[in-house]
MARTOR-309009 format. One record per residue: residue in three letters; residue number from 1; x, z, y of N, C-alpha, C in turn. Coordinates in steps of 0.001 Angstrom, whole numbers, always signed. Example, Ala and Ser with C-alpha at 12.3 -4.5 7.8 and 13.67 -1.06 7.14 Angstrom:
! residues 2
ALA|1|+13190|+7800|-5690|+12300|+7800|-4500|+13200|+7800|-3300
SER|2|+12850|+7080|-2250|+13670|+7140|-1060|+12900|+7870|+30
! end
This chain:
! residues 81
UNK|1|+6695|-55262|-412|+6825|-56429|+454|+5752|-57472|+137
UNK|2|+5418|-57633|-938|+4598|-58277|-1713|+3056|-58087|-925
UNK|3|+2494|-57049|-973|+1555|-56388|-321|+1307|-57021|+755
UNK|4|+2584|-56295|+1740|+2372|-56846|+2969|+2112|-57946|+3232
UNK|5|+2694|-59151|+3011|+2689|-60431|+2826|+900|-61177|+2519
UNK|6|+708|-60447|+2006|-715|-60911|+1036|-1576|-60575|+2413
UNK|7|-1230|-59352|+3068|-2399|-58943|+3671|-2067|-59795|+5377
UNK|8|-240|-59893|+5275|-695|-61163|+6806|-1636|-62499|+6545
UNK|9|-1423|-62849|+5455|-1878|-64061|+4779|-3340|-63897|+4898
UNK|10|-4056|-62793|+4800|-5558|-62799|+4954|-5930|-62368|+6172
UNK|11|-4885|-61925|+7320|-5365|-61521|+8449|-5277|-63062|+8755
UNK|12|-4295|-63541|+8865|-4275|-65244|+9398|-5206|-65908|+9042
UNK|13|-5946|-66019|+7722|-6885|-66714|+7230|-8154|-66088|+8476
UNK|14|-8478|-64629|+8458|-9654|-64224|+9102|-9087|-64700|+11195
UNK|15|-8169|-65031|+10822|-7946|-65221|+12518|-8210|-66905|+12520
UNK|16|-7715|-67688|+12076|-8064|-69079|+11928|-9253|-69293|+11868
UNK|17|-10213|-68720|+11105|-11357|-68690|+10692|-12066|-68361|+11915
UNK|18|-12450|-67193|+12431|-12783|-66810|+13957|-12875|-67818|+14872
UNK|19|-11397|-68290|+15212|-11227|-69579|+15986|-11833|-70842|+15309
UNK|20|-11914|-71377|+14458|-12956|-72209|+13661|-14531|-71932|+14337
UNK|21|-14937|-71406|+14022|-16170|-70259|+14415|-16602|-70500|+15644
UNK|22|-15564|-69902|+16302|-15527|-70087|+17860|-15880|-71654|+18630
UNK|23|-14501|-72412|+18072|-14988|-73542|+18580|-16207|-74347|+18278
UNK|24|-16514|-73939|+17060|-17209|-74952|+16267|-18842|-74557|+17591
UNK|25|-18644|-73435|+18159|-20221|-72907|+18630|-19969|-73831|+19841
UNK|26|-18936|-74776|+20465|-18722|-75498|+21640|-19176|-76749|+21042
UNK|27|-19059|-76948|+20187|-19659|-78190|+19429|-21185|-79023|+19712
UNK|28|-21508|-79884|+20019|-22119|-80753|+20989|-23184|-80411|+19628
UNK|29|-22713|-80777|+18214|-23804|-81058|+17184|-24545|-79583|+16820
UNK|30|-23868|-78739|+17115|-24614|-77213|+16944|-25752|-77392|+18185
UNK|31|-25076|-77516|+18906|-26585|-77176|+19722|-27859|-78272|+19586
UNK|32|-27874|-78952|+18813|-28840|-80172|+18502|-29072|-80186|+17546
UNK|33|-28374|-79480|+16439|-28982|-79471|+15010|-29500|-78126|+15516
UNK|34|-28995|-77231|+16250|-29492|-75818|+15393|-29839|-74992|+16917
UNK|35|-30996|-75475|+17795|-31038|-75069|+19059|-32382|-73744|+18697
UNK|36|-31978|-72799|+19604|-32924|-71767|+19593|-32379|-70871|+20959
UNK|37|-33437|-70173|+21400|-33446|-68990|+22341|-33646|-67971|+22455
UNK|38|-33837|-67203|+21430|-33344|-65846|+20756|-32061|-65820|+20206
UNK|39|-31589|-64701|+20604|-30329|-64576|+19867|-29985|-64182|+18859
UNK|40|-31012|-63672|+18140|-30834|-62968|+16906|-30632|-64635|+16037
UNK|41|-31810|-65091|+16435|-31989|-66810|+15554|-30204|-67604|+15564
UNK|42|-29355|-67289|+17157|-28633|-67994|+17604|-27658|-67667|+16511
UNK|43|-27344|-66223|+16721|-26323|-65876|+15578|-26393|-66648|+14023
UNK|44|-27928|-66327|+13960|-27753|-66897|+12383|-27601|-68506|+12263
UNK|45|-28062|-69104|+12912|-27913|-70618|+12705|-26640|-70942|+13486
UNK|46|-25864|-70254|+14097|-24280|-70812|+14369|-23556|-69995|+12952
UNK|47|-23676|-69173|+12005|-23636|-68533|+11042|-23655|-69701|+10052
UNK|48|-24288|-70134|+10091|-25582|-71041|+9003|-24281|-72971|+9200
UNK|49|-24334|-72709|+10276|-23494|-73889|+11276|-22117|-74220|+10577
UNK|50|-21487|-72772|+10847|-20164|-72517|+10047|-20199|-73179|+8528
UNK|51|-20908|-72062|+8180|-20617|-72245|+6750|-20924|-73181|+6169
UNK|52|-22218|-74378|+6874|-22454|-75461|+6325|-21809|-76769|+6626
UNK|53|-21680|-76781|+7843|-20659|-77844|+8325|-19257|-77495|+8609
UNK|54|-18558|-76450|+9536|-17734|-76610|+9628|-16573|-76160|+8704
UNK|55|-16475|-75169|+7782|-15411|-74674|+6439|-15802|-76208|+5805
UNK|56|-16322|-76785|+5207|-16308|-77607|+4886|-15180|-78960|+4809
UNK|57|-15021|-78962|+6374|-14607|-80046|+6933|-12975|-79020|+7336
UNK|58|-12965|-77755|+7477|-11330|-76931|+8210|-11515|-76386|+6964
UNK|59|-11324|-75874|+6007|-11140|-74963|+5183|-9721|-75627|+4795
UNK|60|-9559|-76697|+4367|-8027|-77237|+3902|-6892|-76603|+5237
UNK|61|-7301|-77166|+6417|-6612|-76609|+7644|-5952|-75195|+8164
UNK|62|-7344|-74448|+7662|-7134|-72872|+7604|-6539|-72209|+6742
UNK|63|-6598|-73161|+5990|-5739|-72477|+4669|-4296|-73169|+4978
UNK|64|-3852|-74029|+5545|-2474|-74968|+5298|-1647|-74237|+6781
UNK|65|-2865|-73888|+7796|-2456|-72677|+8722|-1814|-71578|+8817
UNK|66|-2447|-71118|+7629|-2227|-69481|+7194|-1250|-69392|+6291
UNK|67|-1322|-70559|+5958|-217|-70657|+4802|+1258|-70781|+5666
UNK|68|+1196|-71408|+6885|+2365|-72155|+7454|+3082|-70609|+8079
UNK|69|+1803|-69951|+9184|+2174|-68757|+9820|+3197|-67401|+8764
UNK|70|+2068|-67189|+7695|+2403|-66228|+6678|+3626|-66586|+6078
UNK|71|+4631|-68269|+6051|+5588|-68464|+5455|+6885|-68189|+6938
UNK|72|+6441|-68244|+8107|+6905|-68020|+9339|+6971|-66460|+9521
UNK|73|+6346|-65964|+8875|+6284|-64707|+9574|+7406|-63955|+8460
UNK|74|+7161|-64637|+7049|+8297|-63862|+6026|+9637|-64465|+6417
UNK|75|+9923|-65652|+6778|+11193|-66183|+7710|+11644|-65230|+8484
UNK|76|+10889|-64917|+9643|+11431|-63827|+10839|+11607|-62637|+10121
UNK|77|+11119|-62526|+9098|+11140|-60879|+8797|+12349|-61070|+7900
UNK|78|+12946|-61924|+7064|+14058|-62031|+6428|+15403|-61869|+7327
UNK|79|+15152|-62686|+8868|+15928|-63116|+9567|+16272|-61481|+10380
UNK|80|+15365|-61144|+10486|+15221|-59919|+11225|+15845|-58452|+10158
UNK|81|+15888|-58255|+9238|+16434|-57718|+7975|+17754|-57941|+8193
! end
């Protein structure tokens, strides 16, 4: 049970994270700090984007997220037992 648990806990983290990711590329300041027209460049500097500005600023979030879902999800599964 233990296992399992660990591994919703890191799917939630990689799903929060994604969506982090995601929005962060709608972000007014990505495209002005980090503008290019190749896509190979695009990937890496919304890459570059992430990891420098936005975990920064959501990493507490994503984690207090994943934490909330993964304690929700062992609830239903107790409840459901």
């Amino acid at each position: 049970m233990k296992k399992n648990i660990l591994k919703v806990f890191i799917i939630n983290i990689m799903i929060l994270s994604l969506l982090a990711y995601i929005l962060g590329l709608t972000d007014s300041a990505f495209r002005q700090v980090y503008p290019s027209e190749n896509m190979f460049f695009y990937l890496v500097n919304s890459i570059q984007y992430f990891v420098l500005w936005v975990l920064p600023y959501w990493w507490l979030i994503i984690m207090g997220g994943a934490l909330s879902l993964t304690l929700l999800y062992y609830i239903l599964r107790k409840i459901k037992l």
